[in-house]
Structure formats: structure tokens, C-alpha cells
N, C-alpha and C positions, 0 to 999 in steps of 0.2 A: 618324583612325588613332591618335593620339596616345591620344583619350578609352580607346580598345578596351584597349591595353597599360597605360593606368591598371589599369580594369578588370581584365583579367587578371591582374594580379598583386596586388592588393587579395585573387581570389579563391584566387590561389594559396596568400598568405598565412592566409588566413580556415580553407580545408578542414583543417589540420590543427588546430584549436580544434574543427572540426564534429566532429570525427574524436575527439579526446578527449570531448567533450559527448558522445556517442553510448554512450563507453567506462563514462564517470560514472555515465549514466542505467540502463546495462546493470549496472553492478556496485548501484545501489543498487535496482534492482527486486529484483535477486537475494536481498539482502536482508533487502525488506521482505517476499518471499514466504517467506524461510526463518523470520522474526518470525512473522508470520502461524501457519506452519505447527506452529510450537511451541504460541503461545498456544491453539489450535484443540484442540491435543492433551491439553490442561491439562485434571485434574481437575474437577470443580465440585465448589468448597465443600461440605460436608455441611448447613451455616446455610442459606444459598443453595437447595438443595434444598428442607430443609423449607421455607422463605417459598412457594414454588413449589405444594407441595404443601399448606400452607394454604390456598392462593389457588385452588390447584383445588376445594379442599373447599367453600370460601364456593361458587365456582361455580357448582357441582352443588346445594348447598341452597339455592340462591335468594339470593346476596347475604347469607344473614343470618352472624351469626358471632359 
């Protein structure tokens, strides 16, 4: 009886740390999807392009360049 009322109140204590951990997790998904959502939206370099666009061209003529 004794062990249970440890227990219980060990878990009493514990739920409001779950309960922030939960909060934590939630606020930094949010985050990293709003991070995410920015970079996603971000131009491509015009450099970056061409490299792109050379590498296509090699592509098409057989590797040669």
C-alpha cells in the first residue's frame, strides 16, 4: 500500500514535466516547419542554376564537356 502511494505521487509529480515536454516539443515542430517552409520558398541562385544546367547539357552529349 505504502509502495502504490509512492508511486502515485512520484507520477503526480512527473505529469506536469510530461505536460511541458509535450508543450516544448510542440512549439519547436512548429518551428522547424515554419524554417522548413521559408527555406523551400527561397529562390535558387542563378550560379546554382547554371551548374545545373551544364550538368544537364554534359548529360544529354554523353558525358563529354
Amino acid at each position: 500500500m505504502i509502495d502504490q502511494v509512492s508511486k502515485d505521487s512520484r507520477r503526480a509529480e512527473n505529469e506536469p514535466n510530461v505536460e511541458e515536454a509535450r508543450l516544448r516539443q510542440q512549439a519547436i515542430g512548429v518551428k522547424l516547419r515554419h524554417m522548413f517552409d521559408e527555406i523551400v520558398n527561397e529562390p535558387v541562385p542563378e550560379d546554382f542554376l547554371d551548374i545545373l544546367r551544364r550538368a544537364d547539357q554534359n548529360k544529354t552529349q554523353g558525358g563529354q564537356g
